[in-house]
LOMAR-829905 format. One line per 4 residues: for each residue x, y, z of C-alpha. Coordinates in Angstrom, 1 decimal. Each point is the difference from the previous one (the first is absolute). Layout:
N
X Y Z  ...
# end
This chain:
539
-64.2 170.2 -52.7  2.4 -2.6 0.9  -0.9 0.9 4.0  -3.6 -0.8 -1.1
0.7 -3.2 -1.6  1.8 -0.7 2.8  -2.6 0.2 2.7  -2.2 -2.2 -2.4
2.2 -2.5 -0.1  0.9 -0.2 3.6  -4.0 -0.3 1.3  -0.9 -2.4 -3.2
2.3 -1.6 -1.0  1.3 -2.1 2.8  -3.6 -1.7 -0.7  0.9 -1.3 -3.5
2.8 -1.8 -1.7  2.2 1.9 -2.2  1.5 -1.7 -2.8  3.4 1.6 -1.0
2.3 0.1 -3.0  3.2 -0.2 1.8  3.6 -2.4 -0.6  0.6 -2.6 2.3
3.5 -0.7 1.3  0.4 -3.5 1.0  3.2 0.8 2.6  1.0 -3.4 2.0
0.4 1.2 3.9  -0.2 -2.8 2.6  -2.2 1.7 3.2  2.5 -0.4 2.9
-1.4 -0.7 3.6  -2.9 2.3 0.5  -0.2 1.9 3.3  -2.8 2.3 1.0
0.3 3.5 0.5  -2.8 2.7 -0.6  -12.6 25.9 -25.2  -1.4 1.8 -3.1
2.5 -0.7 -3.3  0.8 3.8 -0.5  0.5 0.9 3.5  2.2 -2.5 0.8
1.4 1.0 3.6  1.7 -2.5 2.6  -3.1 -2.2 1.6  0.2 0.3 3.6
0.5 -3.2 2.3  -1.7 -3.0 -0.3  -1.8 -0.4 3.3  1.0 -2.9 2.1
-1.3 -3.1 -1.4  -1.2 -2.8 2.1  -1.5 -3.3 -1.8  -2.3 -3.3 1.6
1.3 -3.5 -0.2  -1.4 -1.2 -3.1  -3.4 -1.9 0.1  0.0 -3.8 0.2
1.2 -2.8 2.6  3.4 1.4 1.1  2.1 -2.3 -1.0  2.9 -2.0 2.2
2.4 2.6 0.8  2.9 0.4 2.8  1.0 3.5 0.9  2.8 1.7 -2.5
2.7 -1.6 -0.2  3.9 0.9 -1.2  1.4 -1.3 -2.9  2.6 0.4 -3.2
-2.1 1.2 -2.9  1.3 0.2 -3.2  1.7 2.9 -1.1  -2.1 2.1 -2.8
1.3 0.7 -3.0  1.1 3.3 -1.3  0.7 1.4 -3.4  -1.1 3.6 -1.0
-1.4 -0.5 -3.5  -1.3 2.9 -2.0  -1.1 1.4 -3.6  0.2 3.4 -0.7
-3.0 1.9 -1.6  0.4 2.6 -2.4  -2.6 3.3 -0.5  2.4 1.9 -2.3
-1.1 -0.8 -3.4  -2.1 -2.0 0.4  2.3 -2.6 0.3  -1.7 -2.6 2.4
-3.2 2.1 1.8  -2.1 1.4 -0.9  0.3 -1.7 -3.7  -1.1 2.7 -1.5
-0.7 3.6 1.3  -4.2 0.2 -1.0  -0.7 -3.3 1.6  -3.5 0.3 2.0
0.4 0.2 3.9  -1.4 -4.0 -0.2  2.5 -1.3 -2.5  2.9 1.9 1.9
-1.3 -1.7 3.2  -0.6 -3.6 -2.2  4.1 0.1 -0.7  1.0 1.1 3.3
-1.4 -3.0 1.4  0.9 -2.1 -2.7  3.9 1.0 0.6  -0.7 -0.2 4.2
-1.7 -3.5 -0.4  2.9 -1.4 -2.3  2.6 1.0 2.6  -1.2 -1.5 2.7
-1.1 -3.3 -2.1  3.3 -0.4 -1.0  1.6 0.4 3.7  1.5 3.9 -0.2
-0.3 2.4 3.0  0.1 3.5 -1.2  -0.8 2.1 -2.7  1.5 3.3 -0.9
-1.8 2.3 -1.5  0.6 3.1 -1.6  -2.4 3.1 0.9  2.0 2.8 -0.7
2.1 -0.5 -3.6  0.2 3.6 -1.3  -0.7 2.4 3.1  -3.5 -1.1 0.0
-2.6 -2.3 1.9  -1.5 -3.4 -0.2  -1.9 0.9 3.0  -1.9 3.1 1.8
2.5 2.5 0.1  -0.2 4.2 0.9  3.5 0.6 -0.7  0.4 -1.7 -3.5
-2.5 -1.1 -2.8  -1.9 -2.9 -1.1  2.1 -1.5 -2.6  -0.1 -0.6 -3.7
1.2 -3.1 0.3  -3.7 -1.0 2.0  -2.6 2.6 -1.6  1.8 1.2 -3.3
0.2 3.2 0.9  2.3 1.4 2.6  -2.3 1.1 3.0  -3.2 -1.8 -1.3
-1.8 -2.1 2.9  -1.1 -3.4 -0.4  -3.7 -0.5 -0.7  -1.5 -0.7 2.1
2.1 1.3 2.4  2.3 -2.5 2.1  3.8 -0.6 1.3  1.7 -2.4 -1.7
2.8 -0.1 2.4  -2.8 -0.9 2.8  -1.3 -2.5 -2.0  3.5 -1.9 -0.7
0.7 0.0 4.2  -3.1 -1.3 0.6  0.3 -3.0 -2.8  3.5 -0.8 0.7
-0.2 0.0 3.8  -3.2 -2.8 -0.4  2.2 -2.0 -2.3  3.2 0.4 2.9
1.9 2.0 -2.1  2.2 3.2 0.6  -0.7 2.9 -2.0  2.8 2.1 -0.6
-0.3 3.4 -1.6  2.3 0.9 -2.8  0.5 3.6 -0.6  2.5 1.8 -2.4
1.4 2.6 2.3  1.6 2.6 -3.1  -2.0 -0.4 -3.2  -2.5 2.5 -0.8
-1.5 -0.8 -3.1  0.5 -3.0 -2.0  -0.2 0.5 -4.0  -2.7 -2.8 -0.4
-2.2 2.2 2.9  -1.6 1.8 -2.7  -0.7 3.9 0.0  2.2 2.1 2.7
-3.3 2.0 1.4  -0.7 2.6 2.4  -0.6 -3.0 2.6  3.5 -1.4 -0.5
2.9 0.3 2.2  2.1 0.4 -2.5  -2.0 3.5 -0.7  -1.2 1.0 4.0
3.9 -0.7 1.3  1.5 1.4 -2.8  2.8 1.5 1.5  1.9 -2.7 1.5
-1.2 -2.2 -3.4  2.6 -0.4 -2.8  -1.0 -1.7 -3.7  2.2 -2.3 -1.0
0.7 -0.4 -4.2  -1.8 -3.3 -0.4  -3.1 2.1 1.6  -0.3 -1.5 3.6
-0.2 2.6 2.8  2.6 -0.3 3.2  -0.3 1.6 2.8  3.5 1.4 1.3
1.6 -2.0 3.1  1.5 2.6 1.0  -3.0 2.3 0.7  -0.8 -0.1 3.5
-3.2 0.4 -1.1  0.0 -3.1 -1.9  0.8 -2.1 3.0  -2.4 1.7 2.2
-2.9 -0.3 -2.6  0.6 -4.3 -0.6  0.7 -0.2 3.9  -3.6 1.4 0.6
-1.0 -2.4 -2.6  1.0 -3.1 1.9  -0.4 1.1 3.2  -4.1 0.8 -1.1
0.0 -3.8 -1.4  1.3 -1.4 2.6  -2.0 1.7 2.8  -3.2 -0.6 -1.8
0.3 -3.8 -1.4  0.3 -3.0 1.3  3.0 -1.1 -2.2  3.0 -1.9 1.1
2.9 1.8 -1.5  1.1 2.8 -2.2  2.1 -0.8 -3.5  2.2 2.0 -2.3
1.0 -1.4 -2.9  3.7 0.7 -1.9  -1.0 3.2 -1.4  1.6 3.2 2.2
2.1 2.2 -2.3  -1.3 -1.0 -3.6  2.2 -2.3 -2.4  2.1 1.5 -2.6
-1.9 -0.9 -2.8  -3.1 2.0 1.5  1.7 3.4 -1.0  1.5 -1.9 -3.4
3.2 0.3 2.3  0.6 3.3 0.7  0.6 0.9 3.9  -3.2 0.4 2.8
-1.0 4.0 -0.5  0.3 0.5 3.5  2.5 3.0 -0.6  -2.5 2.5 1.7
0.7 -2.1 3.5  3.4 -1.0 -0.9  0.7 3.6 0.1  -1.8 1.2 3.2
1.8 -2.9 1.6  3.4 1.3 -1.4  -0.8 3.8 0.7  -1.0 -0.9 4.0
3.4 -1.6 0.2  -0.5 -3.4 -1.3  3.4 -2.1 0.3  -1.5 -3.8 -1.5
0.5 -1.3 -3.3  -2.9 0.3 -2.6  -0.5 -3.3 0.0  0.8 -0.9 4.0
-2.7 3.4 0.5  -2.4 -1.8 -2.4  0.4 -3.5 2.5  -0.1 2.2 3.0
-3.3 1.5 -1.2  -1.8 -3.9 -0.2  2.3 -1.3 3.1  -1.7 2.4 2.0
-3.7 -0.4 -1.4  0.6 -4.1 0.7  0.5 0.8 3.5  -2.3 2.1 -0.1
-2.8 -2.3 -0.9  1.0 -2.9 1.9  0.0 2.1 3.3  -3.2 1.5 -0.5
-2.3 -2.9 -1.2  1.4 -2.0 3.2  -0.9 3.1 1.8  -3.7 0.0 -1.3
-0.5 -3.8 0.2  2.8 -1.8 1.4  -1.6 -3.6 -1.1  0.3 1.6 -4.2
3.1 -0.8 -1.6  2.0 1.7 -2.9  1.3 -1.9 -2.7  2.6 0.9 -3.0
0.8 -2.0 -3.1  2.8 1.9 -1.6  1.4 -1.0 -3.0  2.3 -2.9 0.1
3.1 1.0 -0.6  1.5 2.6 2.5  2.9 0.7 -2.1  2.1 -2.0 -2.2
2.8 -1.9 1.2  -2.3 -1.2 3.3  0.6 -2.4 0.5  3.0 -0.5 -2.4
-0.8 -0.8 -3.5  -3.5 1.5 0.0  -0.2 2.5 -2.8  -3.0 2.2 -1.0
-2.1 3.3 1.1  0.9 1.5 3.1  -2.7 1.4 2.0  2.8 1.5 2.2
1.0 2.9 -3.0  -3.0 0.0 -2.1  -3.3 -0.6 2.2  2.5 1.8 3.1
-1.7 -2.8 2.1  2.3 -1.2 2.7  -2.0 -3.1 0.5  2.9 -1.7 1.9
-0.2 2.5 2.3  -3.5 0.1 1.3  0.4 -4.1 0.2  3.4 0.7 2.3
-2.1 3.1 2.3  -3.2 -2.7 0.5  -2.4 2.7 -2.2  -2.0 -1.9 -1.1
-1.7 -3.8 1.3  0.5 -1.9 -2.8  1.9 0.4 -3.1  -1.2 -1.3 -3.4
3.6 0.3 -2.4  -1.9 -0.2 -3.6  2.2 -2.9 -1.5  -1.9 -0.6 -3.1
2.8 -2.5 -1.7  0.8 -3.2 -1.0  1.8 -2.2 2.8  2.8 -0.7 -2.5
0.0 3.7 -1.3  3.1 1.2 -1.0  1.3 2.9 2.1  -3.2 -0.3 2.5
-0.5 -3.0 1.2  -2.9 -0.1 2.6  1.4 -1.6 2.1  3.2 1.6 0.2
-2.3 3.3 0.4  -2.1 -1.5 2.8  2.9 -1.1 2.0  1.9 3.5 -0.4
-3.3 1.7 1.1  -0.4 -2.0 3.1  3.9 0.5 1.0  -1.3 3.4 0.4
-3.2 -0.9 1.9  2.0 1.4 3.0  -3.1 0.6 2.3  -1.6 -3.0 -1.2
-3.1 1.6 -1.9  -2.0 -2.4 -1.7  1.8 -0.8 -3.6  -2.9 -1.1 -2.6
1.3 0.3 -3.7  -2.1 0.7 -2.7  -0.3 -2.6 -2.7  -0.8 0.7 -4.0
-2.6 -2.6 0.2  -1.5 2.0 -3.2  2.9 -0.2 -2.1  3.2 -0.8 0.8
2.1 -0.9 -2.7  -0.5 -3.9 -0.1  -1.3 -2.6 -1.4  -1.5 -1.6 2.6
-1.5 3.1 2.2  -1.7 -2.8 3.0  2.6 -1.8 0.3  2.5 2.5 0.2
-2.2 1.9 2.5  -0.3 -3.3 1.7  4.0 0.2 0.5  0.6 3.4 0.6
-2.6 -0.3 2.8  2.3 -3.4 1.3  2.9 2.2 0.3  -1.7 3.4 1.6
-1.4 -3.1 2.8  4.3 -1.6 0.1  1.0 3.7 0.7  -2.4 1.3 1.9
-0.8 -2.9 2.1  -3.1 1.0 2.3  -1.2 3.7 -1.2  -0.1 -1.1 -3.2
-2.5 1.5 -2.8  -0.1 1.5 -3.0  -2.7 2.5 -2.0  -0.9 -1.2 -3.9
0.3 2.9 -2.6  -2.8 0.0 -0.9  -3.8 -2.0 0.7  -0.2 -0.5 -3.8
3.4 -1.7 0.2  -2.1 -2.7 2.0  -3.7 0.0 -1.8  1.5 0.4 -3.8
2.1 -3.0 -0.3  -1.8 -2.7 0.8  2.6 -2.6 1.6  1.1 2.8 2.7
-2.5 -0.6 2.6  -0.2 -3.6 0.1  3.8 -0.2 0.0  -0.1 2.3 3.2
-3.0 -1.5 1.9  1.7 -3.6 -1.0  3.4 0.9 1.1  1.2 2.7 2.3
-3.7 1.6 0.7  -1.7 -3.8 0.8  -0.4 1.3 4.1  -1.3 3.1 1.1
2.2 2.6 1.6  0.2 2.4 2.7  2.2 3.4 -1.4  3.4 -0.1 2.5
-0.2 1.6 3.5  1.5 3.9 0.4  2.0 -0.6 3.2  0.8 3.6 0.0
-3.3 1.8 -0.1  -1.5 -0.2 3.7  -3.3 -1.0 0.1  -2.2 -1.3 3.2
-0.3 -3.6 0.5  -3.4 -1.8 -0.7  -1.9 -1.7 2.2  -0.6 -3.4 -0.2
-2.9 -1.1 -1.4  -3.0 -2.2 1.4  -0.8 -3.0 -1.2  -3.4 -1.8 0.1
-0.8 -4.0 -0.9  -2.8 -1.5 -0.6  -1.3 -3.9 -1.3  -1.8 -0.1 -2.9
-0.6 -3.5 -0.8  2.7 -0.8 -2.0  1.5 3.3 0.1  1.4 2.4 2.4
-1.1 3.5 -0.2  3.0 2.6 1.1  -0.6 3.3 0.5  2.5 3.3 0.9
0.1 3.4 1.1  2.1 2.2 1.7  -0.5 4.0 2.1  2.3 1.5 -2.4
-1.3 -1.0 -3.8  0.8 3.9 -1.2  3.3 -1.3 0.1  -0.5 -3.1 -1.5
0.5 -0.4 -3.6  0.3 -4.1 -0.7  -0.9 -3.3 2.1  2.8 -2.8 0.1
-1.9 -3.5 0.7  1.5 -2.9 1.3  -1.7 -4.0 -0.1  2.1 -3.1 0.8
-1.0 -3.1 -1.1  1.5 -2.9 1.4  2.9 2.1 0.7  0.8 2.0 -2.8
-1.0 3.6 -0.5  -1.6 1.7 -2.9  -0.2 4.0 -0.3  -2.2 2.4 -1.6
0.3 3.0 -0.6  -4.0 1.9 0.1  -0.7 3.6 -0.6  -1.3 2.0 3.0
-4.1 -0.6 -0.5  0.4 -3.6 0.3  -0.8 -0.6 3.9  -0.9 -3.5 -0.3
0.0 -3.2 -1.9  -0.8 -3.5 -0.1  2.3 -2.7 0.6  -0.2 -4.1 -0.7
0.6 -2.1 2.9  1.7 -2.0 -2.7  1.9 0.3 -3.2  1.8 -2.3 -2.4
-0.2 -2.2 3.2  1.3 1.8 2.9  -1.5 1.4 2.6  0.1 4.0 1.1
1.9 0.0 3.3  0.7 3.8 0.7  -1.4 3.3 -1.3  2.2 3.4 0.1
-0.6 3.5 -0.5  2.1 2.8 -1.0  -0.5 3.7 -0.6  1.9 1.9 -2.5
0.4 3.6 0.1  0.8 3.2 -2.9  3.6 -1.2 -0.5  -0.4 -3.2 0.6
1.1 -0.3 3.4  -1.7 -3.4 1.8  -1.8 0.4 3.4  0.4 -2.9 2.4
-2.3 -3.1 -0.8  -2.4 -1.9 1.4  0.1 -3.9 0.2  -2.3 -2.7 0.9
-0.4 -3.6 -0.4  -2.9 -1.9 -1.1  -0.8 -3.2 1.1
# end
C-alpha cells in the first residue's frame, strides 16, 4: 500500500504544491564561498523494491539557478521521543475490548495524529501482552484485549498492526512493537479457553497464585516458541524495532511471594549435571534468550532494532545509596549485562521517580546506567509522565527530560509511560510542544548497524511568480523513510523535517523581508542516517 501511494505521488505530485505540517528550525549558518562541483492488511508480507524512480523538473519558468553548489548546512536536530501504548487491559488501545473496527481505527489515529502534532517520533505499541495477537497471527490468537474473546477476529476482518505502520509512517513516526516475551495469560484476559496458550502449551505453562499464567524460562521450548514469534513479526511487517518490556521472570508478589514453580526444570537441569546457582541458572536461562533475540531479528532484518526497558533499579546499592527492588534476584534479569554485551540497540531503564526521590534519584539512576553503556547503545529512559509522584507532573517531566539531554548529550531520548500520561492532563502537551518538543526531531543515528548509503537525491526548481516551486526524488526511495529540506534566506538556513510522500513544495521568494538565496535537499533513511545533499542557489 505504501509502494502504491508512492508511485502516485511521485507521477502527480511534483505537479501540485503540497502544504505540510512540519517545525521549522531557524539555525543561523553563514554560506561560505560557493564552488561548483556536480499489500493486503492480513497478509502482511515484506513489499518488494520500489522500482527506480525518476521525476521531470517541475512545470513553470525555471527559475535562476547555478549548478549545485557546497556549502555548511545546519546540523539537524535529534532527540528520540516516544509514548508507549498499552493493549493489556485495556489500558490505552483499544479503550475498550468491543469497540467496532471504525472506532478502534478513529482512536488509533487520534493517538498517531497527536504525536506527531506535538513533535514525537515513535510510538511503541504493544501487540502481543498475554501470548496473544494484535495482528494476523497462525501461531498465537486474536486477543481479548482487541475482540473480547481470546481468538475472536475483528469484524470485519482487518490487521490492526498493518493499520498502525501505515498511519504512523505517513505521520514520520517509528512504530515499535511491544511484546511481553513470558506472560501467558493475564487475569483481566477473561476466560482461559481451548484457544489460549495458556491451555494449547500447557506443558511448559505454570499458574501463578494471583491467577496469571507464565511460561517457564527455562523450557527450551519456551524460548523457541517466542523466538518464532518475533522472528514471524519481524519478517512479515514493516516495523522498525522489537520491544520487551520489564517483565521476564514474574515479580514476587505475582505468586503472593512464594518462589517461581519451575522445580520440574530446576531438577532436569540438576539431574544432567547442572553446577549454577538457582538463581544464576534462572539469569542464565533470560541471558541466553536476550542474545538470542538480538542476533536473530538483525539476522532477519538487519535495519530492525531491539529495544529493552528494564526496570530501573538493577540492584540496590548502584549506584551507592539507591535502595529498592532488585530485578537482579527477584525478576533474575541481568539487565546490566545485556547493556555491557551490546544486546540490545537501545535501552529504556524505567525510572518512574521523582528527581529529588529519596533513594532513587533519576538522575543518579540515569548517570549509573549510562557508565555502563559500555558499547554505546542508545540510552533512552522511561519517564512516569502518567504519574509520578509530584505535584507538578509537566514541569517535572520538563526537568527530568533537561537532565536525560545534560547526560546524554547527542543520543538523547526518552519514551513517556504512558500516551494517557500526555492526553489526560491537560497542561502536558503544551508544556512539551512549548519547551523541549518546540522543533521536530530526527531519532539518533545507530552507527553500529551497517546499512548502504543513500543516494543523493535530485532536486528540481522552478519560478512561480512569486514563488519557487522545488521538487525531489531519488533511484533508491524503498530506502527512504524522511526528506530533510534546507532554504536560506538572506543567509540563514531554516530546516524541515517532511514525511516521505511530500516530493515537493512551494516556496516564497520572500519572507518577513528577505529573500530565498539557496534551496537544499536531504534524504533520510530507516535509522536515520542522512544521504549527501543537494544545494543550489537562486538568484
Amino acid at each position: 500500500m505504501r509502494i502504491h501511494k508512492l508511485k502516485l505521488i511521485v507521477l502527480l505530485g511534483i505537479f501540485a504544491s503540497y502544504t505540510t505540517s512540519c517545525s521549522v528550525q531557524d539555525n543561523v549558518v553563514k554560506t561560505p564561498p560557493t564552488q561548483n562541483s556536480t499489500t493486503k492488511p492480513t497478509n502482511n508480507t515484506t513489499p518488494p523494491k520500489v522500482p527506480v524512480v525518476t521525476t521531470k523538473p517541475a512545470t513553470g519558468t525555471t527559475a535562476s539557478t547555478e549548478e549545485n553548489f557546497r556549502t555548511n548546512l545546519p546540523e539537524i536536530k535529534r532527540e528520540f521521543r516516544g509514548a508507549w501504548i498499552a493493549s493489556v487491559a485495556n489500558i490505552n488501545w483499544p479503550s475498550r475490548n468491543d469497540l467496532t473496527v471504525e472506532q478502534q481505527k478513529a482512536e488509533a489515529i487520534s493517538m498517531l495524529d497527536m504525536l506527531r502534532d506535538n513533535n514525537f517520533n515513535a510510538a511503541i505499541f504493544q501487540i502481543r501482552p498475554s501470548a496473544d495477537a494484535l495482528y494476523t497471527s497462525n501461531i498465537e490468537p486474536w486477543s481479548y484485549f482487541l475482540t473480547g474473546e481470546t481468538g475472536k477476529a475483528p469484524f470485519p476482518n482487518y490487521d490492526p498492526l498493518q493499520f498502525w505502520i501505515e498511519e504512523a509512517h505517513k505521520r514520520g513516526l517509528e512504530l515499535h512493537v511491544w511484546l511481553n516475551p513470558y506472560r501467558a495469560h493475564h487475569t483481566n484476559g477473561g476466560t482461559v479457553n481451548n484457544l489460549s496458550m495458556a491451555n494449547k502449551l500447557s506443558d511448559i505453562v505454570l499458574r501463578l497464585k494471583n491467577g496469571m499464567y507464565w511460561f517457564d524460562p527455562a523450557n527450551p521450548k519456551t524460548q523457541g516458541h517466542v523466538s518464532n514469534v518475533v522472528r514471524d513479526i519481524v519478517k512479515r511487517y514493516d516495523i522498525d524495532a522489537v520491544h520487551f518490556d520489564d517483565y521476564f521472570y514474574p515479580y514476587a508478589t505475582y505468586n503472593r511471594g512464594a518462589d517461581f514453580p519451575d522445580n520440574a526444570t530446576w531438577n532436569a537441569y540438576v539431574s544432567s549435571g547442572g553446577t549454577l546457582s538457582r538463581a544464576d541458572w534462572r539469569r542464565d536461562n533470560v541471558n541466553k534468550f536476550v542474545e538470542r533475540i538480538y542476533k536473530e531479528i538483525h539476522a532477519e532484518k538487519n535495519n530492525v532494532r531491539f529495544g529493552i526497558s528494564p526496570f530501573g533499579i538493577w540492584k540496590p546499592g548502584y549506584p551507592a545509596g539507591v535502595v529498592g527492588s532488585s530485578q537482579f534476584d527477584e525478576l533474575y534479569a541481568d539487565a546490566k549485562l545485556w547493556l555491557n554485551k551490546g544486546w540490545v540497540d537501545y535501552f529504556s531503564p524505567q525510572l518512574y521517580w521523582p528527581i529529588d526521590s529519596k533513594g532513587q534519584g533519576f538522575e543518579a539512576l540515569l548517570s549509573w546506567w549510562q557508565s555502563e553503556n559500555t558499547m554505546n547503545r542508545h540510552l533512552w529512559p522511561g519517564l512516569n509522565t502518567v504519574e509520578i509522584k509530584v505535584s507538578d507532573r509537566p514541569t517535572e517531566i520538563k526537568n527530568q527530560i533537561a537532565i536525560s539531554r545534560n547526560i546524554l548529550k547527542n543520543d538523547a531520548g526518552e519514551i513517556h509511560w504512558s500516551i494517557a500520561g500526555l492526553t489526560k492532563n491537560p497542561n502536558m502537551l503544551p508544556a512539551l510542544k512549548n519547551g523541549p518538543y518546540s522543533e521536530k526531531a530526527l531519532v539518533p543515528k545507530s552507527p553500529w548497524i551497517k546499512a548502504v548509503p543513500l543516494q543523493t537525491p535530485t532536486l528540481f526548481i522552478a519560478d512561480n511568480g512569486s514563488f519557487v516551486q522545488t521538487s525531489w526524488s531519488t533511484k533508491n526511495a524503498a530506502d527512504v523513510f524522511q526528506w530533510v529540506l534546507f532554504t536560506q534566506y538572506n543567509g540563514v538556513w531554516q530546516t524541515e523535517i517532511l514525511t516521505l510522500d511530500t516530493l515537493s513544495k512551494d516556496l516564497p521568494k520572500f519572507k518577513d523581508g528577505k529573500k530565498l538565496s539557496a534551496v537544499a535537499i536531504k534524504a533520510i533513511d530507516r535509522l536515520g542516517n542522512e544521504s549527501d545533499y543537494i544545494a543550489r542557489k537562486i538568484k
